[in-house]
C-alpha positions as CSV (number, residue, x, y, z in Angstrom):
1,X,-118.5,55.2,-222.5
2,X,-120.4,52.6,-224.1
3,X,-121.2,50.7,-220.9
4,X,-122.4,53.8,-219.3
5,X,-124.6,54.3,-222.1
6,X,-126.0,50.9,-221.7
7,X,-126.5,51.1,-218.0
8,X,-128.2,54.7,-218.4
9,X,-130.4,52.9,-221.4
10,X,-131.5,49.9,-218.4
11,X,-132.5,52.3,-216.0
12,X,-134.7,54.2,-218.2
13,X,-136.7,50.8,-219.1
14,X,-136.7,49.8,-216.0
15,X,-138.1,53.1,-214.6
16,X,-140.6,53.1,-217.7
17,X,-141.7,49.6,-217.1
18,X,-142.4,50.5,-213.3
19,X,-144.0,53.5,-214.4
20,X,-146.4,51.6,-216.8
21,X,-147.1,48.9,-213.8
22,X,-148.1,51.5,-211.5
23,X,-150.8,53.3,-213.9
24,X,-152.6,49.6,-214.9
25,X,-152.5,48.9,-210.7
26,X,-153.6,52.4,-210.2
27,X,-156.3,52.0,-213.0
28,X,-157.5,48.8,-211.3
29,X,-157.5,50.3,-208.2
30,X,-160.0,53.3,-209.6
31,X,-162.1,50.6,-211.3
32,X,-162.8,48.3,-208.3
33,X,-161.4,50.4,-205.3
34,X,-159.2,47.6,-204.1
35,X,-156.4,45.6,-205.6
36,X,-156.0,41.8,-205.0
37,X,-152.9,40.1,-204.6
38,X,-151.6,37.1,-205.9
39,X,-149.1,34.3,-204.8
40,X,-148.7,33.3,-201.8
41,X,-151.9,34.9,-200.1
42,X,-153.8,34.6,-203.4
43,X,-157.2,36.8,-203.2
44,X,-155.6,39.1,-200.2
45,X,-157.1,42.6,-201.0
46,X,-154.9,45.9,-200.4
47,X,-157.6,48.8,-199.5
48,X,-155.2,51.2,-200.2
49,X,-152.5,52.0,-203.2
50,X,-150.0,52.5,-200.0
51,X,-147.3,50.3,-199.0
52,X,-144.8,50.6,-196.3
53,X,-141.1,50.3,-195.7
54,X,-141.2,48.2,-199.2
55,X,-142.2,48.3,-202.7
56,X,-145.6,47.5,-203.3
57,X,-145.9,46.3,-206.9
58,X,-143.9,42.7,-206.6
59,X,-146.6,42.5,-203.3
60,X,-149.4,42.9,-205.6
61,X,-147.7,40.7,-208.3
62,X,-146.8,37.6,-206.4
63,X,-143.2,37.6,-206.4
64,X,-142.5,39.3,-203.5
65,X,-139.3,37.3,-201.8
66,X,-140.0,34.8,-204.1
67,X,-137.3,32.5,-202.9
68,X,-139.3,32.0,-199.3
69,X,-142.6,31.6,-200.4
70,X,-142.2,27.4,-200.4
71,X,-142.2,28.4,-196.3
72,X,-145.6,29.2,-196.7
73,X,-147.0,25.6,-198.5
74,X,-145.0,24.1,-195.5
75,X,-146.6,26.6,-192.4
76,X,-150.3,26.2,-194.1
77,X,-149.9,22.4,-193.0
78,X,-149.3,23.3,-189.1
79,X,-151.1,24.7,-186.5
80,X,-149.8,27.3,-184.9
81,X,-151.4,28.6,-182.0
82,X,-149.2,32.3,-182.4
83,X,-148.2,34.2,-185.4
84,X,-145.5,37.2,-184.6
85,X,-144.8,39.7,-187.6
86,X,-142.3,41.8,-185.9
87,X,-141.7,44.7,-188.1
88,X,-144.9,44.8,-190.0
89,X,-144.9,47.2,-192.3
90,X,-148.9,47.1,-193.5
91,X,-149.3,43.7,-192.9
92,X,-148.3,41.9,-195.7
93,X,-147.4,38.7,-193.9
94,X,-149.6,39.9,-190.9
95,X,-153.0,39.6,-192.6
96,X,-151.7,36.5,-195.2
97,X,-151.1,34.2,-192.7
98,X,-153.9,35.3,-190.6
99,X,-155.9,34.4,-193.6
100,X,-154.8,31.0,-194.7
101,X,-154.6,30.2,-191.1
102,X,-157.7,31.7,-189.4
103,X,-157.3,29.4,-185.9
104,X,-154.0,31.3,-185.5
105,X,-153.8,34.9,-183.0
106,X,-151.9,36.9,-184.9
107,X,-149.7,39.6,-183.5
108,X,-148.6,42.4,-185.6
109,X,-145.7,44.7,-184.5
110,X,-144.6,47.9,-185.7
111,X,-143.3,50.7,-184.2
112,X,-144.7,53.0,-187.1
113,X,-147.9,54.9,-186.2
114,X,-148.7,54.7,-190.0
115,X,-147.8,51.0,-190.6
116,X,-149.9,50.1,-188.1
117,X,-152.8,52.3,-189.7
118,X,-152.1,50.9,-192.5
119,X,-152.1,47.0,-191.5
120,X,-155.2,47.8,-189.4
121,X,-157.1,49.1,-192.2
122,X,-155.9,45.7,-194.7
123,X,-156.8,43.3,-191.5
124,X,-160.3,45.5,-191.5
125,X,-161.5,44.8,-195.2
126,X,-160.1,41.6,-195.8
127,X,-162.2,40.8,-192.6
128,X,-159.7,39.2,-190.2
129,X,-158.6,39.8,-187.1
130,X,-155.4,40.7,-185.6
131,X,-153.5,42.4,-182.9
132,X,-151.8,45.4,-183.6
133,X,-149.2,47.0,-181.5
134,X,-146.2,48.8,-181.0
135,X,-143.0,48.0,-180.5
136,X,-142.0,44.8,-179.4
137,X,-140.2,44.2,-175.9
138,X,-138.5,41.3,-174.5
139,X,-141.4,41.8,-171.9
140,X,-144.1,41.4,-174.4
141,X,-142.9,38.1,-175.9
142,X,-142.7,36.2,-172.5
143,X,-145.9,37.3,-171.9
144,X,-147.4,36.0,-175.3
145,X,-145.1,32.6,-174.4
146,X,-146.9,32.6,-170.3
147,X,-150.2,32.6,-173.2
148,X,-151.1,36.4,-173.3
């Protein structure tokens, strides 16, 4: 009984903590109309409180998958000519990479009408450009590999 307790105690902190999290984000969010995100894409700006297919707050934070983000040092140094974010939610990675590697096309899939909104609308005020579709065929990626 006294584990349960203690489990029951952890959740209710945890719940509280998130819940105190989300009113300082929303209050910054009502004082400057956007929220900017730390780590990896440092100074990306989410226009909207919305996330999707994910939790927004470790996003916002900087510790979203935390354990990958050394990829990001490493893929800064390249140059890729195409960036794939297959799945892209409201473009997160989409609009990061595209931002710390503006010679880069960018292609953002998602078969989510309101994902792609969504990364639209982040590509759109943090002023890069990328291309948004659909779902993502085997047809589509040879085409991108023939170069379009």
């Amino acid at each position: 009984m006294k584990h349960l307790i203690v489990r029951i105690y952890r959740k209710i902190r945890k719940f509280t903590k998130q819940k105190r999290l989300h009113k300082k984000m929303q209050a910054i969010y009502q004082k400057n109309g956007k929220i900017e995100v730390r780590g990896p894409f440092k100074g990306m700006v989410y226009p909207d409180f919305l996330s999707a297919g994910s939790s927004l707050y470790p996003k916002l934070s900087g510790i979203y998958e935390k354990e990958i983000q050394f990829i990001f040092d490493t893929v800064k140094l390249k140059k890729y000519r195409y960036i794939l974010d297959i799945g892209c939610a409201e473009g997160y990675y989409a609009v990061g990479l595209k931002r710390i590697m503006p010679g880069a096309d960018v292609y953002a899939f998602d078969i989510d009408a309101r994902a792609q909104k969504l990364c639209r609308n982040m590509a759109d005020v943090n002023n890069v450009t990328i291309h948004i579709e659909g779902e993502c065929s085997v047809q589509r990626l040879i085409k991108l590999c023939r170069g379009g």
